[in-house]
C-alpha positions as CSV (number, residue, x, y, z in Angstrom):
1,X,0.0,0.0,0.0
2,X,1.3,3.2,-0.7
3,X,2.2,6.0,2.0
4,X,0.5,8.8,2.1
5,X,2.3,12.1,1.6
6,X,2.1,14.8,4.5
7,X,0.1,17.1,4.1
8,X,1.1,21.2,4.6
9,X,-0.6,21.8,8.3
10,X,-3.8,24.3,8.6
11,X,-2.9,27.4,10.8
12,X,-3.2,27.0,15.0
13,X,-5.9,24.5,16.0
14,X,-7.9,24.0,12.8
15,X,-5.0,21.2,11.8
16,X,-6.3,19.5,14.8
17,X,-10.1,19.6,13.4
18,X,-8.9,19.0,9.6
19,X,-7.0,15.7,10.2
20,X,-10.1,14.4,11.6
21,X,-11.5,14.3,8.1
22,X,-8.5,13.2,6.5
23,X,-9.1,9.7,6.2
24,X,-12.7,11.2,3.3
25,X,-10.2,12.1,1.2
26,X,-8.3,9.9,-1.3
27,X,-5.4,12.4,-2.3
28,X,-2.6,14.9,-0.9
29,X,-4.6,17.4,-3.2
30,X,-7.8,17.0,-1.8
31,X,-6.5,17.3,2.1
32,X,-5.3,20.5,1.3
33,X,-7.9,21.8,-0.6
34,X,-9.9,21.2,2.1
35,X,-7.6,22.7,4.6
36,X,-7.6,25.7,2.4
37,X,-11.2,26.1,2.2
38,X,-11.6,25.5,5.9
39,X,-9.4,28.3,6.6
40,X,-10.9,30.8,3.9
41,X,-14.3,30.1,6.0
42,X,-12.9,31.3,9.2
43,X,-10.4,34.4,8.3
44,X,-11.7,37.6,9.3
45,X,-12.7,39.1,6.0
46,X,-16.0,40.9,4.9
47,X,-16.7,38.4,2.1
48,X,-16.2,34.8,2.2
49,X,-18.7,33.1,0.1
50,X,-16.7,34.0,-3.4
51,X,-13.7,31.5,-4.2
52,X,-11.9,34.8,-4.4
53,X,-12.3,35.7,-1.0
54,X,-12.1,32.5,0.4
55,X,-8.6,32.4,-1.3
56,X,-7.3,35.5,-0.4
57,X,-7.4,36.6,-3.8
58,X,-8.4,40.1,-5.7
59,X,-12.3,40.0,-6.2
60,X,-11.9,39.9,-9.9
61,X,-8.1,40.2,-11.4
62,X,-7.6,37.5,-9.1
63,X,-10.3,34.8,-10.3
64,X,-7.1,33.3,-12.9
65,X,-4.7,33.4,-9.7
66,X,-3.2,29.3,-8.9
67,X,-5.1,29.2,-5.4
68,X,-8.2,29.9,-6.4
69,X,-8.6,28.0,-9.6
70,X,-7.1,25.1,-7.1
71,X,-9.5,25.6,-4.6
72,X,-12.3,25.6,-7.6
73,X,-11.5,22.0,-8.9
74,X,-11.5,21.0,-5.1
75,X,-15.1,22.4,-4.9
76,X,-16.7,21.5,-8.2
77,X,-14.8,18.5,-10.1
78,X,-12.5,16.7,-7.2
79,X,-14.5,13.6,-6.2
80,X,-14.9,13.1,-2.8
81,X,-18.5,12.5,-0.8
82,X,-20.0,15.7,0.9
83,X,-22.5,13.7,2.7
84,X,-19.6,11.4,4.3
85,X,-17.7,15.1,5.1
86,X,-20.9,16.7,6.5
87,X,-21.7,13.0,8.6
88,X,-18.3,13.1,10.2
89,X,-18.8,16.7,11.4
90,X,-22.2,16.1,13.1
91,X,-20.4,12.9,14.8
92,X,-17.7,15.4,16.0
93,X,-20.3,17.7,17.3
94,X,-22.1,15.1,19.0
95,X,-19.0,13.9,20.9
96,X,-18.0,17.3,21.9
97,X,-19.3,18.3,25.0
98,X,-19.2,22.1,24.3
99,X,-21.4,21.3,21.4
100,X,-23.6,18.5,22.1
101,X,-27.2,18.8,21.5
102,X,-29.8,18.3,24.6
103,X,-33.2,18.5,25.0
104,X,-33.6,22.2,25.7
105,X,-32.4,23.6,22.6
106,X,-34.5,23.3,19.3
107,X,-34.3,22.3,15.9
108,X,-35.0,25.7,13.0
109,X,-36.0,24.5,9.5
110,X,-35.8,27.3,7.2
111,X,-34.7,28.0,4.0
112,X,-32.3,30.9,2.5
113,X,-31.5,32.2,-1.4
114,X,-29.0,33.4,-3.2
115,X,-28.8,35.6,-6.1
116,X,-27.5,33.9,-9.3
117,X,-26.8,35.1,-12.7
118,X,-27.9,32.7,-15.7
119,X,-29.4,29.4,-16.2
120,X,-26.5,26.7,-16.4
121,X,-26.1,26.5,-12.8
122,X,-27.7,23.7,-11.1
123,X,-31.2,24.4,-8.6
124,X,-31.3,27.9,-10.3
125,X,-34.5,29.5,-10.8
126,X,-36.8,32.7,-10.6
127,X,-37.8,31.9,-7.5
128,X,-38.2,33.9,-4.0
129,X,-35.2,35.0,-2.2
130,X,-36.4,35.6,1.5
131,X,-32.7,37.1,2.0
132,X,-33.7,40.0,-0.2
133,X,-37.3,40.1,-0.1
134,X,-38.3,39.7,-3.5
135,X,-38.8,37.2,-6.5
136,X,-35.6,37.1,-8.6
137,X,-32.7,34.5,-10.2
138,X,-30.9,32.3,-7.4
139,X,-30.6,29.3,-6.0
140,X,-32.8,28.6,-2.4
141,X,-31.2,25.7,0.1
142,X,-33.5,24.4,3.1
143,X,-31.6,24.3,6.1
144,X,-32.2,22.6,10.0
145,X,-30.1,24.3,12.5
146,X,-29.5,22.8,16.0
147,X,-29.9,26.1,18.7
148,X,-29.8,26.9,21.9
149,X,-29.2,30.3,24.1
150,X,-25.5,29.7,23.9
151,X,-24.8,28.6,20.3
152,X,-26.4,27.4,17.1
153,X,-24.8,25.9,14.1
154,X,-26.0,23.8,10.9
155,X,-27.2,20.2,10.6
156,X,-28.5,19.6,7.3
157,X,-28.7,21.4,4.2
158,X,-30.6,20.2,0.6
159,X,-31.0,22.7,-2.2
160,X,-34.6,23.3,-3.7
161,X,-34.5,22.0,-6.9
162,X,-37.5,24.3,-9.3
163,X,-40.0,22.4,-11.1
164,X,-38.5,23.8,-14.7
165,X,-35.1,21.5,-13.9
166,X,-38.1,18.3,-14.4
167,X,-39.7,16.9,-17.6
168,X,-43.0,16.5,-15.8
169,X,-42.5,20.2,-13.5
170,X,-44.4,19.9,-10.3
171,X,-45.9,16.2,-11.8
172,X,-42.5,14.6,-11.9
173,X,-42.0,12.0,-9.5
174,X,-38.6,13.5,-8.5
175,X,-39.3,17.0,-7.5
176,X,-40.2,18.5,-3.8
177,X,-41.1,21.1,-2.5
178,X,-39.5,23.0,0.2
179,X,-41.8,21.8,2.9
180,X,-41.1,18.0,1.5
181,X,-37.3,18.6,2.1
182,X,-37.8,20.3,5.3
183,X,-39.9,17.4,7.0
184,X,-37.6,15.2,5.9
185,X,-34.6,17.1,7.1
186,X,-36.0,17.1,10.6
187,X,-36.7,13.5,10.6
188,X,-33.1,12.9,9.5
189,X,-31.4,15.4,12.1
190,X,-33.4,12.7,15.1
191,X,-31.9,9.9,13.0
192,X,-28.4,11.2,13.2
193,X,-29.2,11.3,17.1
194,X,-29.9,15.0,17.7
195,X,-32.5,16.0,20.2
196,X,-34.4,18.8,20.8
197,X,-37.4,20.3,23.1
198,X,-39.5,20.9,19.4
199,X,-38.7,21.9,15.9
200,X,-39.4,25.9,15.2
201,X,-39.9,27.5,12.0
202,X,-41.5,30.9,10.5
203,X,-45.0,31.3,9.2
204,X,-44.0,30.3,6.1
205,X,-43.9,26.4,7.2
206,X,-46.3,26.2,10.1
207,X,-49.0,28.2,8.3
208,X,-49.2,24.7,6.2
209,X,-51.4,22.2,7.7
210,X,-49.6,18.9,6.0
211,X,-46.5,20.0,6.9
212,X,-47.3,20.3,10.2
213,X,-49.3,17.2,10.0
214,X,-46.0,15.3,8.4
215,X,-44.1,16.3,11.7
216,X,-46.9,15.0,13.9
217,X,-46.9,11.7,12.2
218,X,-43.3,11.2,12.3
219,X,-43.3,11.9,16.3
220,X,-41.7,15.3,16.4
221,X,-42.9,18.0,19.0
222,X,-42.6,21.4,16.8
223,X,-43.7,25.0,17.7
224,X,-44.3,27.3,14.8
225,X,-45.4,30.8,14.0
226,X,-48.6,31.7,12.3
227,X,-50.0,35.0,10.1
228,X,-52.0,36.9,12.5
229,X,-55.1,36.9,9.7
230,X,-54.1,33.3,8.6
231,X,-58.3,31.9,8.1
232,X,-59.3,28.6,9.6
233,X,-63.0,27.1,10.1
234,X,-65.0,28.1,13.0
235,X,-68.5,28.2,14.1
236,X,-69.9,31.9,13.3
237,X,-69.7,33.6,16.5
238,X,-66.2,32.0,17.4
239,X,-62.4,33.7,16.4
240,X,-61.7,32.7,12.7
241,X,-57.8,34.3,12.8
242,X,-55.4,34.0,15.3
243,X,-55.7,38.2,16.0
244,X,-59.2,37.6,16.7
245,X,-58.4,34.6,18.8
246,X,-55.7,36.9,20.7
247,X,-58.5,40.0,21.0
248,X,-61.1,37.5,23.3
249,X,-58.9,36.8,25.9
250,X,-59.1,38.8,29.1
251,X,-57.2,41.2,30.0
252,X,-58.0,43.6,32.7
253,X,-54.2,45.4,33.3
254,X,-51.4,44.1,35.4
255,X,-53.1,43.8,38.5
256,X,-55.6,41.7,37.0
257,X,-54.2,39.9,33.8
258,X,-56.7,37.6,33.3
259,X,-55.7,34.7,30.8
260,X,-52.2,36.2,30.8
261,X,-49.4,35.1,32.5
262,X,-45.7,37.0,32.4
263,X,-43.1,35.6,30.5
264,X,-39.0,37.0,30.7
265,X,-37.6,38.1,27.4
266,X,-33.6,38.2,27.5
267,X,-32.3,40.1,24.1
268,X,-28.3,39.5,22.9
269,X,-27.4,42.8,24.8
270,X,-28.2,41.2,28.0
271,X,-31.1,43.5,28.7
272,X,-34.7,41.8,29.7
273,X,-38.6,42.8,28.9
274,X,-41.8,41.3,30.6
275,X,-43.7,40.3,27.6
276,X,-47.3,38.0,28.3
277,X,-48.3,34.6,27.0
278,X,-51.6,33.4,26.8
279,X,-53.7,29.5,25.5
280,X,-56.2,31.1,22.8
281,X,-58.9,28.6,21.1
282,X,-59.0,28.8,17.8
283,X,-61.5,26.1,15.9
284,X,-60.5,22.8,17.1
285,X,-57.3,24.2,18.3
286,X,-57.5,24.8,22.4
287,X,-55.1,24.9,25.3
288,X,-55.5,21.2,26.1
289,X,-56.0,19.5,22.4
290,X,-54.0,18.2,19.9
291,X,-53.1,21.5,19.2
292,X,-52.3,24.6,20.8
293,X,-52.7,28.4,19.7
294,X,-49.8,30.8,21.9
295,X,-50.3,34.0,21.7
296,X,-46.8,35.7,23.0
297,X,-47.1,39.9,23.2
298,X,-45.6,42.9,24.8
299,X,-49.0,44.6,25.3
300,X,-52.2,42.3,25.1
301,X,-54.3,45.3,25.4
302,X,-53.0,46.4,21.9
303,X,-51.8,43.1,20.2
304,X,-48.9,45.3,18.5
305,X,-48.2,43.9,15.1
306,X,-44.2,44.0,15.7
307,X,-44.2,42.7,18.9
308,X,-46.6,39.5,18.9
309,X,-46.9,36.4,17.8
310,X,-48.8,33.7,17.2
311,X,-47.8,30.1,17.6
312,X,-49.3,26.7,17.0
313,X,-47.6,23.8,19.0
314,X,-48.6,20.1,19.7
315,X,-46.7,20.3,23.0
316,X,-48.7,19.0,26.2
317,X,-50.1,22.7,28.0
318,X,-47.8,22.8,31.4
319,X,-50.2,21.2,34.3
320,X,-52.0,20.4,31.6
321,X,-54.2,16.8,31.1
322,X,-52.3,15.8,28.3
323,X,-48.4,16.6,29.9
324,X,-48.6,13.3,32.2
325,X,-48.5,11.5,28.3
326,X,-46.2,13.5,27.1
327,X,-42.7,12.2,26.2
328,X,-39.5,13.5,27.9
329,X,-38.5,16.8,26.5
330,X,-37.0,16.8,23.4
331,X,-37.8,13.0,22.7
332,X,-39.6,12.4,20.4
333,X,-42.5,9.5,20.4
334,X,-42.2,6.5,18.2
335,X,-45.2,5.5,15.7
336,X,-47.0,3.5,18.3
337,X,-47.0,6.6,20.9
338,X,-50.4,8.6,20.3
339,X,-49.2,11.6,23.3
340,X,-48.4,14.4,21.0
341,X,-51.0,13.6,18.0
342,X,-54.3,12.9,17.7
343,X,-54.8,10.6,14.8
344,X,-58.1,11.6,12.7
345,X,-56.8,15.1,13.4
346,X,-53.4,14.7,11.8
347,X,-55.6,12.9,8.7
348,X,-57.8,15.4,8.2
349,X,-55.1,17.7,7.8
350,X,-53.2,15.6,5.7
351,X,-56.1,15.9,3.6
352,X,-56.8,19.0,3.8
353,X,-53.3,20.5,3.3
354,X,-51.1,18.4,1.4
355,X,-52.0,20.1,-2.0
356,X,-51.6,23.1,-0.7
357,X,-48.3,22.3,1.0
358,X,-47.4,20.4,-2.6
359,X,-45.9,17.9,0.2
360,X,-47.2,14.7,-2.4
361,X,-48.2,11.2,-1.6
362,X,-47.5,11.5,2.5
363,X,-46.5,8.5,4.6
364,X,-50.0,7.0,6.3
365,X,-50.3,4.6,9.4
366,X,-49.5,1.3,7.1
367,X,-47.2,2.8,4.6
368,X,-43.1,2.8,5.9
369,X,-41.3,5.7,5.6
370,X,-38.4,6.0,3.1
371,X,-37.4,9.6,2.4
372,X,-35.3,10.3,-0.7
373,X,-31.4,10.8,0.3
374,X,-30.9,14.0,1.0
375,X,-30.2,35.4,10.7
376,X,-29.0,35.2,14.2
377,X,-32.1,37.5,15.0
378,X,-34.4,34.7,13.9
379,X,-32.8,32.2,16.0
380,X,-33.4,34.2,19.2
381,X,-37.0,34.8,18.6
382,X,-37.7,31.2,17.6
383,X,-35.6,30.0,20.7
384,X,-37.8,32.4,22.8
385,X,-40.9,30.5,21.2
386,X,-39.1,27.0,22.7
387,X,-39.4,28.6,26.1
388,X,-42.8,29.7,25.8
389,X,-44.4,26.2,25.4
390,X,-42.3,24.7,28.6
């Protein structure tokens, strides 16, 4: 067998985290293409997502230069497996102390885009960029990321792949949406033995009633935010929108809150706010069912838009009937556990929402499960939403 050539060292420490991965790569090249790009990633420079900058090179004289054309072929034509790379860093994480996930931190699917020029590059499409508000030419990844108060860093991450890159668009048995990818991704981060007090995401994914139905029926505790106007069935005389919800609890001042009790805020500077949370009914929603509406505010006599919000979770009410049931925090149940789900609930919304979630043919009770291979400001308010619901 033939020795393997050193390899030049990564600067300080990092050598100590590179050489972990060294046995994933098959050539002196590739170990120190990866060392390079590992470094790039880390120096303190305003722009590191250009091969340029990751490089150290001029933004555009210096797109010819040796290092960056070597540190291209690493990227894009050396073959090595980036699921085997990103599996070895979630083992590391796991077996690290410092950065070991528990049950009071929480798992954030999102998704984020990037502007891209042209049509040759794989995933692109016209699509919407939440990083820039608007609908233009880029390329959208899902993401989950593991957080807590301390730290938060990626898990998973699947690019969304338009309809246009399919012969059948939406029909074709190979696309998915973004909800599809993102249920899947959270099922795969329990998998790869992460744990979590409930999976958070914006109104963008818990509006969607088969998406949060696919959670439900895969065991996983989640707390999402709603639009405050987001419609649902109700009798005539009962709240039809979460706002409306919000508006027919009591509330009588601070002496006399009513349905509202005080919940701490801490913000990044350090500095705290008494903000007040409150079990609304909404529908079939209700503080001890299969679901729960929160309503989280800094005034409840005003409901100010910018400073509520409205979250649906299928986490047990504290003190509530359904908490004895529940499983431990951040464990999810297994298929023959009913605590978290009620199951002609979860159907209904499976057939109710899966077309408009575009989440396809979902797993049912008889069917096995076999999914396809695969702003910091965000992460504190969803990680406030984790506390709200203990």
């Amino acid at each position: 067998m033939t020795r393997r050539l050193p390899c030049p060292v990564a600067p300080g420490p990092l050598e100590g985290y590179a050489a972990r991965f060294d046995d994933l790569f098959g050539s002196l090249a590739q170990r120190r293409g990866f060392r390079e790009y590992l470094a790039g990633l880390l120096a303190p420079r305003d722009r590191n997502k250009t091969l340029t900058a990751l490089a150290g090179a001029e933004p555009v004289t210096g797109a010819q230069h040796r290092s960056v054309q070597c540190l291209q072929f690493f990227l894009s034509e050396s073959r090595w497996d980036a699921d085997q790379v990103n599996s070895r860093r979630l083992e590391l994480l796991l077996a690290d102390p410092a950065t070991a996930p528990h049950d009071a931190g929480v798992l954030v699917i999102d998704d984020s885009g990037d502007r891209k020029d042209g049509v040759k590059t794989a995933h692109v499409g016209h699509q919407w960029l939440g990083r820039y508000g608007k609908t233009d030419n880029g390329v959208v990844t899902v993401t989950t990321v593991w957080a807590d108060e301390r730290l938060y860093y990626p898990v998973h991450a699947v690019p969304y792949t338009p309809a246009k890159h399919f012969a059948k668009g939406k029909s074709d048995p190979g696309f998915r949406t973004k909800l599809a990818i993102g249920a899947d991704l959270a099922v795969k981060a329990r998998a790869a033995g992460f744990t979590f007090r409930a999976v958070a995401a914006d109104s963008a994914y818990g509006d969607q009633d088969g998406f949060r139905a696919e959670l439900s029926e895969a065991g996983l505790p989640f707390v999402m935010a709603l639009k405050p106007r987001r419609g649902v069935w109700a009798y005539g005389p009962d709240a039809h929108t979460p706002v409306h919800a919000a508006r027919a609890l009591a509330w009588n001042g601070p002496d006399d809150p009513g349905d509202w009790r005080p919940v701490t805020r801490t913000f990044r500077d350090g500095h705290t706010e008494t903000w007040r949370a409150a079990d609304a009914t909404l529908g079939w929603w209700g503080p001890d069912g299969a679901r729960r509406l929160v309503v989280a505010t800094a005034d409840p006599a005003t409901l100010p838009d910018k400073a509520t919000w409205y979250l649906v979770t299928n986490l047990p009410r504290p003190g509530g009937p359904r908490e004895a049931d529940s499983p431990a925090p951040g464990r999810a149940p297994g298929r023959d556990r009913a605590d978290l789900r009620h199951p002609a609930l979860d159907r209904a919304e499976l057939q109710a929402g899966q077309r408009r979630a575009g989440l396809g043919r979902l797993p049912g009770p008889l069917r096995c499960r076999d999914p396809p291979p695969p702003g910091p400001g965000q992460l504190r308010v969803l990680l406030l939403l984790g506390r709200l619901v203990r």
